[in-house]
N, C-alpha and C positions, 0 to 999 in steps of 0.2 A: 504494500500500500504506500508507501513511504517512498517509494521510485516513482510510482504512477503519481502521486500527490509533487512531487519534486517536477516532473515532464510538464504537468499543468501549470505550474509553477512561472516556470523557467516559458512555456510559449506564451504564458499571459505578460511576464516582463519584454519578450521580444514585441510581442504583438504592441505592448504601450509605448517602448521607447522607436518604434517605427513610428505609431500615430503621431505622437510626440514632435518625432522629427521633420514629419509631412509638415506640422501646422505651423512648427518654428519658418521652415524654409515659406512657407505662405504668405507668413506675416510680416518675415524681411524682407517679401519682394519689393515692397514700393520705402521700404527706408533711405533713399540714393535719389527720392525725389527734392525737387528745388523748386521752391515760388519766386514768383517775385511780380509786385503788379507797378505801372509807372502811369501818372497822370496823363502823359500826351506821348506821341511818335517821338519828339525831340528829345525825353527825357531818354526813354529807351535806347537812343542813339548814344545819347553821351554815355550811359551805361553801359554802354560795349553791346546789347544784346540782338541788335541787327548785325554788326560787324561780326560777332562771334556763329552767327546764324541758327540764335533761340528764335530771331523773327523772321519772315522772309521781308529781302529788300522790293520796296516797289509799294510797298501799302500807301495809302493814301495819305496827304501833307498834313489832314486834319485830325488824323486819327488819334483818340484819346479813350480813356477809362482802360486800360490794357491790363490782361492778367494776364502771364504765362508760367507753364510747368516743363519741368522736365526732367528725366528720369539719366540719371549721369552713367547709370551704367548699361544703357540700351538708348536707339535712337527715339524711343516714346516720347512725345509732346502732345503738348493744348494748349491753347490762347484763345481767348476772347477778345474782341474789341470793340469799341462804336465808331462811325465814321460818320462823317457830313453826310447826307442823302447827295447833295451835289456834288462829291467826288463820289460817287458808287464804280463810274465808268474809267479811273485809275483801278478800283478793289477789281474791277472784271480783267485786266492784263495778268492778273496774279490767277486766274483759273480758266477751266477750258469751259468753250463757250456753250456747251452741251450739259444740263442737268441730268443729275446718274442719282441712281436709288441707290439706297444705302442700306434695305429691306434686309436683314439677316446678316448684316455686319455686326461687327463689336468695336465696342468703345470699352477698354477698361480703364477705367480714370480711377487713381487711386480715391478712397471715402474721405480722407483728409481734404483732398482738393474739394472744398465747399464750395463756391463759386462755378461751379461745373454742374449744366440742369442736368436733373433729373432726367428726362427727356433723351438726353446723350450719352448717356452712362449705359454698358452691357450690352446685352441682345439690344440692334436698334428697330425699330418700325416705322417702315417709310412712309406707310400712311399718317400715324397720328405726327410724325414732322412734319410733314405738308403740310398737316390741317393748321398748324402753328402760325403759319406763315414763311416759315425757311426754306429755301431751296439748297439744294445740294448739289456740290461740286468738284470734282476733279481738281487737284494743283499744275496749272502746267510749269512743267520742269520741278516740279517738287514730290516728296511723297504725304503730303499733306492732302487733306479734304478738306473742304468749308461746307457750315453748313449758314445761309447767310438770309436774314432777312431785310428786305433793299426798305421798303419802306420804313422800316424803322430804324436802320443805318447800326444794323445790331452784327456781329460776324462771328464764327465760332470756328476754329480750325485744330484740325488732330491728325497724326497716323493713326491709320488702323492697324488694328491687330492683326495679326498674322499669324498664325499657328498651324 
């Protein structure tokens, strides 16, 4: 009894320090994330965060309220911005001219990043974005997406995930 009791034992300790292990590596995946939000385009600049390319060059002269993330040890990012409605046609040089669905993509944006809807996080659905008012778009020459709503001068941009 004292073998059999010992075997239980011993695959109940393996079986905890596996789960264990899974949920440690889970939880340090997004530790190596980095915020940083900046009033306007120009602050951003003098920050280094365009030149270092956390932003793409080319966003609009007006651009302000900016949040960006991004994860130091994988090419993951997110940004938010707002833009003048009258520069929207500068924000269209930065994507391709063709709206794509984004129906059964992923977004994993770390829980910490609060500033990042709902809406954009996980499994996404193309339809309840649409119904928002955002469209969705391709980066041309970049691997980012936007997802962007012109009337309200509001713009949302990420990699996706890939797995």
């Amino acid at each position: 009894m004292g073998g059999a009791m010992s075997g239980k034992f011993l695959r109940s300790m393996i079986g905890a320090v596996l789960v264990s292990g899974a949920f440690a590596s889970w939880a340090c995946r997004n530790i190596d994330v980095v915020t940083a939000s900046y009033a306007t385009l120009a602050e951003a600049r003098d920050a280094g965060a365009v030149a270092a390319g956390r932003m793409p060059e080319g966003l609009p002269a007006g651009t302000h309220d900016i949040r960006e993330a991004r994860d130091t040890d994988t090419v993951r990012r997110w940004m938010l911005f707002s833009f003048p409605a009258a520069e929207g046609e500068t924000l269209k040089t930065l994507i391709e001219p063709q709206e794509v669905s984004l129906e059964g993509e992923s977004c994993d944006v770390p829980g910490r990043i609060e500033w990042w809807p709902v809406l954009l996080r996980n499994r996404l659905n193309g339809a309840q974005i649409s119904a928002t008012g955002l469209r969705t778009y391709k980066g041309r020459n970049s691997d980012l997406v936007y997802a962007v709503n012109w009337s309200q001068g509001r713009a949302y941009a990420w990699t996706l995930d890939r797995r």
